[in-house]
N, CA, C and O atoms as a GROMACS GRO file, in nm:
protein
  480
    1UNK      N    1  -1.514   2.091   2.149
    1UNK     CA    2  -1.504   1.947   2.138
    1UNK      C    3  -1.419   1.912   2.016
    1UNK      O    4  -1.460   1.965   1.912
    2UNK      N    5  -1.326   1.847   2.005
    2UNK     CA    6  -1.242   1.819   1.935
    2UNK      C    7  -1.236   1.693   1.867
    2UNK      O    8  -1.166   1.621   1.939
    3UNK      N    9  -1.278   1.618   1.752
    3UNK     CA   10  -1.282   1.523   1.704
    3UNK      C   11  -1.196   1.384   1.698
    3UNK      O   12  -1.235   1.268   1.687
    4UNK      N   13  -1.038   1.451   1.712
    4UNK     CA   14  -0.917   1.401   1.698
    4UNK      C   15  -0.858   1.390   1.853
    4UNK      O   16  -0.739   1.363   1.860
    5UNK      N   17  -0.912   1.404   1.946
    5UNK     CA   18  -0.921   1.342   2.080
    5UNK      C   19  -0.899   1.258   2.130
    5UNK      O   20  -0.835   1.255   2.235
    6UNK      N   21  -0.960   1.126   2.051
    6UNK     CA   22  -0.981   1.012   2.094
    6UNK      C   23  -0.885   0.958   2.022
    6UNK      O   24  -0.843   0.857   2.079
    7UNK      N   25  -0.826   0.981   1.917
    7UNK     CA   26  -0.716   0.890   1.807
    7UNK      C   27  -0.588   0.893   1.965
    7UNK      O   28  -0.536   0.781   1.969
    8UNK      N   29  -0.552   0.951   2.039
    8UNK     CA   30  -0.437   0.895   2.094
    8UNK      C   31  -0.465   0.799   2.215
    8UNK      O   32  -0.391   0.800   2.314
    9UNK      N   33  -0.540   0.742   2.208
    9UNK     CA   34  -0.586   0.642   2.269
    9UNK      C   35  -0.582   0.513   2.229
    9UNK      O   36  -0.588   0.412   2.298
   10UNK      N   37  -0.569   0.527   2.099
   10UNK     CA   38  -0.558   0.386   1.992
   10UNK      C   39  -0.425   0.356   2.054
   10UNK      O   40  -0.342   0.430   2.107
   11UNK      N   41  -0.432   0.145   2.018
   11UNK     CA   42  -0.316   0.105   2.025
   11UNK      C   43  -0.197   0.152   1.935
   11UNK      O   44  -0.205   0.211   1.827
   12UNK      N   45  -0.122   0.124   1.980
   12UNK     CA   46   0.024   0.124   1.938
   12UNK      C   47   0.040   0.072   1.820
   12UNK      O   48   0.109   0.134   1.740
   13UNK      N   49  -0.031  -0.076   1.775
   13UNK     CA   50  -0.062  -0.164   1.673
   13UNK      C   51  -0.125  -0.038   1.570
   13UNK      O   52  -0.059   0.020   1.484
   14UNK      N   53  -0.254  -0.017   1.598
   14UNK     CA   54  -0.304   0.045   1.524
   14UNK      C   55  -0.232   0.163   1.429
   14UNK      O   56  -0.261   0.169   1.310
   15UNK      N   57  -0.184   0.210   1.459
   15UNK     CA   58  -0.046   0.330   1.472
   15UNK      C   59   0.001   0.271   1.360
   15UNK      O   60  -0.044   0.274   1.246
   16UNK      N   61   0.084   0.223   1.400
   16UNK     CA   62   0.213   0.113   1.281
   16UNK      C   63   0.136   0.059   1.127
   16UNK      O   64   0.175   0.046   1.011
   17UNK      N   65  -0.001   0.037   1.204
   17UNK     CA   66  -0.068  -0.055   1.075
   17UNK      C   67  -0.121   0.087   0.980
   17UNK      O   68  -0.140   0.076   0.859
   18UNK      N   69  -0.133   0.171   1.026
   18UNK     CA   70  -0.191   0.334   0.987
   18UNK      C   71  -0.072   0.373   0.937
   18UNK      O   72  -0.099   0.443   0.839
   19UNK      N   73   0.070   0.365   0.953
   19UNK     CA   74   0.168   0.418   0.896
   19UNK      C   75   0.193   0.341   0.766
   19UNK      O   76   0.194   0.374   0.647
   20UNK      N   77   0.216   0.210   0.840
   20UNK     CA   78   0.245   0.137   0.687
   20UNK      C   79   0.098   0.122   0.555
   20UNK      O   80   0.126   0.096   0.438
   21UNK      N   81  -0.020   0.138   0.590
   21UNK     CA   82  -0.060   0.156   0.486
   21UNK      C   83  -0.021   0.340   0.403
   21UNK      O   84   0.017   0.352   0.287
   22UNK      N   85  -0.039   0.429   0.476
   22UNK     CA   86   0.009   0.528   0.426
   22UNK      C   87   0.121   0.536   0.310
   22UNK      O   88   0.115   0.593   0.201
   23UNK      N   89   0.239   0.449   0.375
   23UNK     CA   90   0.358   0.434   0.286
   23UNK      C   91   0.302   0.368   0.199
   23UNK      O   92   0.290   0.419   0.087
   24UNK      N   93   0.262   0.262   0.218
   24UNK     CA   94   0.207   0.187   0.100
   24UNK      C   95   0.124   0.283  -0.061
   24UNK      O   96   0.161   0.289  -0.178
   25UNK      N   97  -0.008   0.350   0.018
   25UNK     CA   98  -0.006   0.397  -0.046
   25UNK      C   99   0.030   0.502  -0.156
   25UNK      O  100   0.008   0.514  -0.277
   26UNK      N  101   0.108   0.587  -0.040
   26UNK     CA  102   0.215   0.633  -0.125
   26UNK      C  103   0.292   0.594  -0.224
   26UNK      O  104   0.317   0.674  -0.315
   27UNK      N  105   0.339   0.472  -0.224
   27UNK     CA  106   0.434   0.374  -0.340
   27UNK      C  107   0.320   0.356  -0.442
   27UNK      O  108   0.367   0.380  -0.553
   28UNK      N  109   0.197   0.324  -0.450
   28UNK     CA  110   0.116   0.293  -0.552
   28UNK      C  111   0.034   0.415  -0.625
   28UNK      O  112  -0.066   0.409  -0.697
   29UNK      N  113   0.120   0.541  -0.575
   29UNK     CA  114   0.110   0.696  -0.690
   29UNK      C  115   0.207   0.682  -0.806
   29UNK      O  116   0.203   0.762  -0.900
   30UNK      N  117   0.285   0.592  -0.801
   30UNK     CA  118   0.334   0.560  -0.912
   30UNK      C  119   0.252   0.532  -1.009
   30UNK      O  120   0.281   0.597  -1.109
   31UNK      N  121   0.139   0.446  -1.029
   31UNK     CA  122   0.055   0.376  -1.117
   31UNK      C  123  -0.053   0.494  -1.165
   31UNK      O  124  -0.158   0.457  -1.217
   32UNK      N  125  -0.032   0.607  -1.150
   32UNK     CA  126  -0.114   0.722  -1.229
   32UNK      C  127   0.000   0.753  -1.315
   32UNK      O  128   0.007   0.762  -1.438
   33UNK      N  129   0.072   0.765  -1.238
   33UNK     CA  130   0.176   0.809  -1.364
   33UNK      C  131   0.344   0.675  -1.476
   33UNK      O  132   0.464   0.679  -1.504
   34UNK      N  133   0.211   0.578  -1.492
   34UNK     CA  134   0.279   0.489  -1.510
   34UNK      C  135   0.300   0.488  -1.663
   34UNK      O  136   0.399   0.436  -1.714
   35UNK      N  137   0.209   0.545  -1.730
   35UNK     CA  138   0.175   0.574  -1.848
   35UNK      C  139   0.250   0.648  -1.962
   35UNK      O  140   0.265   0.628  -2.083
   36UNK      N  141   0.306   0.774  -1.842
   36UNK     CA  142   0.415   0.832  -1.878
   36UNK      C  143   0.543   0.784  -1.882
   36UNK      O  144   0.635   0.791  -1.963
   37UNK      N  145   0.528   0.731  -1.773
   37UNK     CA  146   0.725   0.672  -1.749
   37UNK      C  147   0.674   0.567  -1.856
   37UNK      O  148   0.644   0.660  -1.932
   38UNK      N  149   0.641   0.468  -1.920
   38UNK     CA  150   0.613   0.399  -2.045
   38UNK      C  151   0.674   0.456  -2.157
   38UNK      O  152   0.765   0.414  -2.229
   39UNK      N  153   0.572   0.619  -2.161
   39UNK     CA  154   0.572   0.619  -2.316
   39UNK      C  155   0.720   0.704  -2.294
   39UNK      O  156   0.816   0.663  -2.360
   40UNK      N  157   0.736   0.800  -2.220
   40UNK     CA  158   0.865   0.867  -2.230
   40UNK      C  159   0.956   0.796  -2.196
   40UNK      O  160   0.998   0.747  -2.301
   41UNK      N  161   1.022   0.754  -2.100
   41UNK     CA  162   1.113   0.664  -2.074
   41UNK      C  163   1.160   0.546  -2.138
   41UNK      O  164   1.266   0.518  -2.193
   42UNK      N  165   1.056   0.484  -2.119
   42UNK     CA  166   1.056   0.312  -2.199
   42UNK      C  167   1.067   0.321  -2.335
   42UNK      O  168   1.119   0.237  -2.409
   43UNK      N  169   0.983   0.490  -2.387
   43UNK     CA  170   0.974   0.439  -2.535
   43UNK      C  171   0.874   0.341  -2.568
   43UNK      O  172   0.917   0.243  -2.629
   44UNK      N  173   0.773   0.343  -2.546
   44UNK     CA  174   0.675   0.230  -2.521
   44UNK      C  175   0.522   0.329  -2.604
   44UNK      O  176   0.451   0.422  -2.566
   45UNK      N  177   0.528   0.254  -2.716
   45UNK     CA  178   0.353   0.343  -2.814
   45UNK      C  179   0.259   0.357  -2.738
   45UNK      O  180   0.238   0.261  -2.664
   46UNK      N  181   0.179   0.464  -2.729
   46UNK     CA  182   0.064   0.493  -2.635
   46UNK      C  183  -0.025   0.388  -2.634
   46UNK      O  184  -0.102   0.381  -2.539
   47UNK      N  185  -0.029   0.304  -2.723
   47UNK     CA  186  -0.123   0.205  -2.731
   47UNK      C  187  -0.105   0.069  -2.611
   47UNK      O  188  -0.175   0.010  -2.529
   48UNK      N  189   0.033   0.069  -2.661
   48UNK     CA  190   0.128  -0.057  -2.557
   48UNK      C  191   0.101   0.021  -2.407
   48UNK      O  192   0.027  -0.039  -2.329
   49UNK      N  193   0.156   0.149  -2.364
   49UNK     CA  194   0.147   0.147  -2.230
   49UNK      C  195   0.002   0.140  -2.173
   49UNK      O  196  -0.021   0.078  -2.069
   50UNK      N  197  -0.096   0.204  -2.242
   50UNK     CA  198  -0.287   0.203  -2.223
   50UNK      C  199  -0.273   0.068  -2.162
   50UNK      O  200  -0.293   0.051  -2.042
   51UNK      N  201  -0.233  -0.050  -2.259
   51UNK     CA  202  -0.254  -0.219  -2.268
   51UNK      C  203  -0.191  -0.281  -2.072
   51UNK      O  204  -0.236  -0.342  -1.975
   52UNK      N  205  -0.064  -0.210  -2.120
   52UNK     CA  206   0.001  -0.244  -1.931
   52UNK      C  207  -0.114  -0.196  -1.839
   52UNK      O  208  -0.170  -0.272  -1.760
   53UNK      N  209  -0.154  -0.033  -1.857
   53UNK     CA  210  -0.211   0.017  -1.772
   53UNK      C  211  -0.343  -0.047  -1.734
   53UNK      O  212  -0.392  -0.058  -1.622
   54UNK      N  213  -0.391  -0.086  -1.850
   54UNK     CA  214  -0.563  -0.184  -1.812
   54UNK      C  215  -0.514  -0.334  -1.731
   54UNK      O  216  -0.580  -0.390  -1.644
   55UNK      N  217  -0.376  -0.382  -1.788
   55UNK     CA  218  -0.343  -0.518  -1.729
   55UNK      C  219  -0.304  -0.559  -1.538
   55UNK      O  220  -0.299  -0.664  -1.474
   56UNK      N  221  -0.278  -0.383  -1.497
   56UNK     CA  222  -0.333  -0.389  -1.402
   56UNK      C  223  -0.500  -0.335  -1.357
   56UNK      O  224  -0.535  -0.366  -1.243
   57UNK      N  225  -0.556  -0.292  -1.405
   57UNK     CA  226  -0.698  -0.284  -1.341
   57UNK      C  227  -0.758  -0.427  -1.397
   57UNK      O  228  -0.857  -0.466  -1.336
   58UNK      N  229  -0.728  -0.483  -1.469
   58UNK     CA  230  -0.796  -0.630  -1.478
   58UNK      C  231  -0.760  -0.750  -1.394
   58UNK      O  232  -0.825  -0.854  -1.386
   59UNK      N  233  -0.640  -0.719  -1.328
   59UNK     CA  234  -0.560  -0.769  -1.264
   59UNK      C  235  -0.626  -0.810  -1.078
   59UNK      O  236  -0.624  -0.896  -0.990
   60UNK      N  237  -0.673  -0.690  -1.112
   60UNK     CA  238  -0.746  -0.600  -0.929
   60UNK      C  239  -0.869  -0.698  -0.972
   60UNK      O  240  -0.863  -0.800  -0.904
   61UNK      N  241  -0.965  -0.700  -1.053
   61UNK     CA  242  -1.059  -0.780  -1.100
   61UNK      C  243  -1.034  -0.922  -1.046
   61UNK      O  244  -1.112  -0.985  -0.976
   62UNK      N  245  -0.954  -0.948  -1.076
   62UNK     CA  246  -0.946  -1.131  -1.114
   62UNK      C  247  -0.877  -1.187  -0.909
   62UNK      O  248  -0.916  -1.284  -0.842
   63UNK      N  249  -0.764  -1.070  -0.866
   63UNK     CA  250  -0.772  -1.085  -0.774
   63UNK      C  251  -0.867  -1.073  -0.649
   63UNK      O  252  -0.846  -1.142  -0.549
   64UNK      N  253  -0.934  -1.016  -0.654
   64UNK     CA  254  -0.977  -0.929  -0.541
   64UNK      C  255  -1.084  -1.073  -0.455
   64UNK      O  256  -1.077  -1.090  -0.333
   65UNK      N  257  -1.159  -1.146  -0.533
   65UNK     CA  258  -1.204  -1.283  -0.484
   65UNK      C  259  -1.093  -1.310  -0.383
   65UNK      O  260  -1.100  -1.269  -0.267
   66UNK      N  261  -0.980  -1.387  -0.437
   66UNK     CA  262  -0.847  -1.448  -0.422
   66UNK      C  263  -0.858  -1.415  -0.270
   66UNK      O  264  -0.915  -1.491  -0.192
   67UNK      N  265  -0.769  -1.235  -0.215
   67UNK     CA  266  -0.760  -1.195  -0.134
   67UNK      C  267  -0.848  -1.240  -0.032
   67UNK      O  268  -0.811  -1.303   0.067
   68UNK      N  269  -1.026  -1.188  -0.068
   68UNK     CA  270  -1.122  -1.262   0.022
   68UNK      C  271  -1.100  -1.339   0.047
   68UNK      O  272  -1.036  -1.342   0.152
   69UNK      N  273  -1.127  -1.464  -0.015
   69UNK     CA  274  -1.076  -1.622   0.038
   69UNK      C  275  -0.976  -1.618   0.114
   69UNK      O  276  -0.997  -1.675   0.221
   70UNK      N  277  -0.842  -1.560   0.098
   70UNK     CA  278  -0.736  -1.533   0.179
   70UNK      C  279  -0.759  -1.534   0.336
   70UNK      O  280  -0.706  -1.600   0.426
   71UNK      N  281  -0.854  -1.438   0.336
   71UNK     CA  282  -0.846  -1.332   0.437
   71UNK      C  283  -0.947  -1.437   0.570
   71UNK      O  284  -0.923  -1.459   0.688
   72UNK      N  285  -1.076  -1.488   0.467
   72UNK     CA  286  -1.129  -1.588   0.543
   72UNK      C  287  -1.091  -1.680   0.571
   72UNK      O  288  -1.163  -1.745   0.648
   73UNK      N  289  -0.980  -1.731   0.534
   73UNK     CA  290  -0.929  -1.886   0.568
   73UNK      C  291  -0.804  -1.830   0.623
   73UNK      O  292  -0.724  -1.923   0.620
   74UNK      N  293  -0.730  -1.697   0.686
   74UNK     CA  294  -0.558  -1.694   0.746
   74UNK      C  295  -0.617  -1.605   0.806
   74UNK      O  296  -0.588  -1.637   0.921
   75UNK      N  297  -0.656  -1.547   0.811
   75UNK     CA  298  -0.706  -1.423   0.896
   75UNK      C  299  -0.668  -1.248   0.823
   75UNK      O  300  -0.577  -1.215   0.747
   76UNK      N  301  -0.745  -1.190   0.866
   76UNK     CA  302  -0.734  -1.077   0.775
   76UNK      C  303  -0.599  -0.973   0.861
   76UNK      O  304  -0.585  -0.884   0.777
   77UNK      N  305  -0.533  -0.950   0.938
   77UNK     CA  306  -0.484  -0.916   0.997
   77UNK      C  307  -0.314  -0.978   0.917
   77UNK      O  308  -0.223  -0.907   0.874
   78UNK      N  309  -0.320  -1.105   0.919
   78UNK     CA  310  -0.168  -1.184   0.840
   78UNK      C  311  -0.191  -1.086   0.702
   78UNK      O  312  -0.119  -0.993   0.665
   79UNK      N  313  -0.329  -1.141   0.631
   79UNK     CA  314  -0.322  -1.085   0.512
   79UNK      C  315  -0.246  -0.949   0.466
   79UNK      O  316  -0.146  -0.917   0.401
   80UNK      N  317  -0.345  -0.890   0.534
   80UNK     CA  318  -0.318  -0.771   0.504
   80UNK      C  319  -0.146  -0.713   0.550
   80UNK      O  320  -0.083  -0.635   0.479
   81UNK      N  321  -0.109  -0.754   0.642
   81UNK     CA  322   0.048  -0.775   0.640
   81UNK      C  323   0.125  -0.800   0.522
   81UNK      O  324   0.191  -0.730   0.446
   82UNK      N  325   0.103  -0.899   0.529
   82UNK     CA  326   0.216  -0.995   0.352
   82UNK      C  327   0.166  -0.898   0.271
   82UNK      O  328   0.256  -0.824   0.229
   83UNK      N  329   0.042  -0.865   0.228
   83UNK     CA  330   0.014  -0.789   0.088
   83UNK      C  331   0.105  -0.626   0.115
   83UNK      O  332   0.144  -0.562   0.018
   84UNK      N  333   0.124  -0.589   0.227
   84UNK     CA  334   0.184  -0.447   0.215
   84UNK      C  335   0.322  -0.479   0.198
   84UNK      O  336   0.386  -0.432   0.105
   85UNK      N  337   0.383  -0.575   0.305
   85UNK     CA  338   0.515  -0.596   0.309
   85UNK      C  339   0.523  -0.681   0.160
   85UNK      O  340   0.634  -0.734   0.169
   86UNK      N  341   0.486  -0.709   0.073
   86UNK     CA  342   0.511  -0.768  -0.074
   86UNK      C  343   0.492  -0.720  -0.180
   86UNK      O  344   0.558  -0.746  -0.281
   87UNK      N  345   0.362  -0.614  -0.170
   87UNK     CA  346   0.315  -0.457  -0.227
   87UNK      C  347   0.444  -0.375  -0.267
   87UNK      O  348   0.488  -0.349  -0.379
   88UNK      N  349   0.495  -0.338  -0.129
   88UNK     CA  350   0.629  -0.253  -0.138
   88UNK      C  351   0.734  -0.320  -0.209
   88UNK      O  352   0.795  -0.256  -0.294
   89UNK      N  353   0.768  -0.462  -0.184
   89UNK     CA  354   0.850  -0.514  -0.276
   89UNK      C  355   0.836  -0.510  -0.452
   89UNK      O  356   0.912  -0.473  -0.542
   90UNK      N  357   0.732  -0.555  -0.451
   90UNK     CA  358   0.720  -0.531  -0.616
   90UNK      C  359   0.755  -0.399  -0.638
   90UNK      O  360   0.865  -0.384  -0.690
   91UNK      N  361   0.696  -0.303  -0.614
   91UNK     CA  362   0.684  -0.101  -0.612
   91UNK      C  363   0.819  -0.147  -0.661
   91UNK      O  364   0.832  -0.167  -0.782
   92UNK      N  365   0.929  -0.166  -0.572
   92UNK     CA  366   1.048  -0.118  -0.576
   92UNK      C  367   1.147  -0.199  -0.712
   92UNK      O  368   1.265  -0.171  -0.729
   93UNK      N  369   1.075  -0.294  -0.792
   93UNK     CA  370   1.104  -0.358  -0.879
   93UNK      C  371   1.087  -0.268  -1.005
   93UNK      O  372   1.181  -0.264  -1.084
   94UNK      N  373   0.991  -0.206  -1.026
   94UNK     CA  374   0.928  -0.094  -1.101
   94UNK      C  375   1.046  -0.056  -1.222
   94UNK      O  376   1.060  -0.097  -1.338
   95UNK      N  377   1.129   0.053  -1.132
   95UNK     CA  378   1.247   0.077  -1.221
   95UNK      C  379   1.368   0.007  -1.242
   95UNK      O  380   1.483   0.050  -1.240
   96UNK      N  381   1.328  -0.098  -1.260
   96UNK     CA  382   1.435  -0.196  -1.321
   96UNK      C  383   1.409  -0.285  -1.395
   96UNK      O  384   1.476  -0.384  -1.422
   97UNK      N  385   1.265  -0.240  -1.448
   97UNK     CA  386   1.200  -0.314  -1.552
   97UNK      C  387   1.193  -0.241  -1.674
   97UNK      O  388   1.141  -0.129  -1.681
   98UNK      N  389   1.262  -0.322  -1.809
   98UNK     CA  390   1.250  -0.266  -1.901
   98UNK      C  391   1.169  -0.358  -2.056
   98UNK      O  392   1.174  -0.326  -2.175
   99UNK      N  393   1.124  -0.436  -2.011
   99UNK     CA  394   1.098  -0.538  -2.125
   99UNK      C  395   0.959  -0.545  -2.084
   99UNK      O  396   0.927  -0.527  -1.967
  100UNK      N  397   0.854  -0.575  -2.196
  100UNK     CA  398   0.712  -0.586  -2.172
  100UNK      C  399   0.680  -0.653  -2.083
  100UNK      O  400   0.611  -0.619  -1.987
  101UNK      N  401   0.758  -0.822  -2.118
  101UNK     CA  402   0.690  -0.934  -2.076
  101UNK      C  403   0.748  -0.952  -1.874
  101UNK      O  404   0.719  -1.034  -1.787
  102UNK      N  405   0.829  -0.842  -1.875
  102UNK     CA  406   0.885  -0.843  -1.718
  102UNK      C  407   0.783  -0.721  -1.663
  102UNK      O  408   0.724  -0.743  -1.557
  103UNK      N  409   0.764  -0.624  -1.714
  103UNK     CA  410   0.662  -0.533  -1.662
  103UNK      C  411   0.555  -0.555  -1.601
  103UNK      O  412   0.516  -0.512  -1.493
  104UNK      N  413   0.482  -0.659  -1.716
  104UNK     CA  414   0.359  -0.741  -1.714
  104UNK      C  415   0.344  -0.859  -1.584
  104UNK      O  416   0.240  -0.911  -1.545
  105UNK      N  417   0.492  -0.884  -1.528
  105UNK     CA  418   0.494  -0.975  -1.421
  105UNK      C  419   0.489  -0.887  -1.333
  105UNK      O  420   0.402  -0.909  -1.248
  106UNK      N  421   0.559  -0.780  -1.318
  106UNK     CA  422   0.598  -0.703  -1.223
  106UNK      C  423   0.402  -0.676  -1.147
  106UNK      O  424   0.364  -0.704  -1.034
  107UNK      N  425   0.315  -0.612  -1.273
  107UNK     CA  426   0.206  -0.565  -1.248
  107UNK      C  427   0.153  -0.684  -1.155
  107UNK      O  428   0.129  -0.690  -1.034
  108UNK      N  429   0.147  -0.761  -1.246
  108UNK     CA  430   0.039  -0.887  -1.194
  108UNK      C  431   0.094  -0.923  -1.032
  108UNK      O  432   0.008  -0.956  -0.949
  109UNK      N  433   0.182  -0.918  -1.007
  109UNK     CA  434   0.252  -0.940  -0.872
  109UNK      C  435   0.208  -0.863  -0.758
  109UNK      O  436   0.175  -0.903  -0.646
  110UNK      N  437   0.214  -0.706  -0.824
  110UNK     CA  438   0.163  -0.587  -0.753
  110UNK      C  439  -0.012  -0.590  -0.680
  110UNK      O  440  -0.055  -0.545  -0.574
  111UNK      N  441  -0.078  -0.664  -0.794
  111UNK     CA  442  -0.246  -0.707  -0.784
  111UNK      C  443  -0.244  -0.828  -0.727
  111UNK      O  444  -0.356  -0.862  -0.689
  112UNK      N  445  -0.138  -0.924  -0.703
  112UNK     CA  446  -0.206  -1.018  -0.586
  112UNK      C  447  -0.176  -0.972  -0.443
  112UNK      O  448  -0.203  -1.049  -0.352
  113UNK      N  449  -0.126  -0.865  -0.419
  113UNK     CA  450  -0.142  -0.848  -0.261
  113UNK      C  451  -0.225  -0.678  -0.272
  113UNK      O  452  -0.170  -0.571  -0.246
  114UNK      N  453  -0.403  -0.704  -0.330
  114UNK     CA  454  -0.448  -0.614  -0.318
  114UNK      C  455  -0.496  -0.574  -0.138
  114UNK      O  456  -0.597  -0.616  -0.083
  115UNK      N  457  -0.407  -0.497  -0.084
  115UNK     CA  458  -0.459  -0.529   0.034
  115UNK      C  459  -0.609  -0.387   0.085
  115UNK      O  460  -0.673  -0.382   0.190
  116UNK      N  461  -0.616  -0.312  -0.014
  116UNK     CA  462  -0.750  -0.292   0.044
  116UNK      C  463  -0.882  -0.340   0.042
  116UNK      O  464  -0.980  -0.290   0.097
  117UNK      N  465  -0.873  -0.465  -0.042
  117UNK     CA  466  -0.915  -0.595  -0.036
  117UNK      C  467  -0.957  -0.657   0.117
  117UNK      O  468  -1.061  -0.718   0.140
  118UNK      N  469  -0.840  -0.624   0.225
  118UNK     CA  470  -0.860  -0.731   0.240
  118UNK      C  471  -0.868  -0.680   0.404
  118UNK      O  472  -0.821  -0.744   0.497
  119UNK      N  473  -0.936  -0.554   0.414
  119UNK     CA  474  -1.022  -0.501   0.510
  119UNK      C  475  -1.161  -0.538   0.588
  119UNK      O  476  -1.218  -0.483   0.682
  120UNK      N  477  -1.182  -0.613   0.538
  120UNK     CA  478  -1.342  -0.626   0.577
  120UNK      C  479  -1.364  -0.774   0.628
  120UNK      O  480  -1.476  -0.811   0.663
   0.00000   0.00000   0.00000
């Protein structure tokens, strides 16, 4: 009996929505190693990049309500769309940020389309 049996039976939808979070997540392995590209790259004091690095987990905090509400009032299905397809956009802003106060936008941008948020 084989567990993985039944997965090719899923829609087509399902599929696509399973790929693009994958990619997605993939783009947000950057943010383990964000710390580094800071202090080596940027030149940025261990203290300053720590400060970025918490400004997104406080970020996930303050959003994650937001998303809910989102999700209950547009439907969770749109949501979670825009947050990947806008997710990836920020990601790709990443390295072309070199100034605190643009970093700091970049993050906060990245945390309003928390979309594993916005599952349920």
């Amino acid at each position: 009996m084989n567990p993985w049996s039944g997965l090719k039976e899923l829609p087509r939808q399902v599929w696509i929505l399973c790929l693009a979070i994958l990619v997605n997540r993939a783009g947000t392995m950057v943010l383990p190693f964000l710390a580094i590209y800071l202090t080596k790259s940027l030149g940025f004091a261990a203290e300053r990049a720590g400060f970025v690095v918490a400004l997104y987990g406080v970020g996930a905090l303050i959003t994650a309500p937001l998303s809910g509400w989102l999700s209950d009032r547009y439907g969770t299905a749109l949501i979670m769309r825009l947050s990947l397809f806008l997710s990836a956009i920020v990601l790709f802003l990443f390295p072309f940020v070199r100034r605190l106060s643009r970093l700091r936008a970049v993050l906060h941008c990245t945390r309003q389309f928390p979309q594993e948020r916005c599952t349920g």
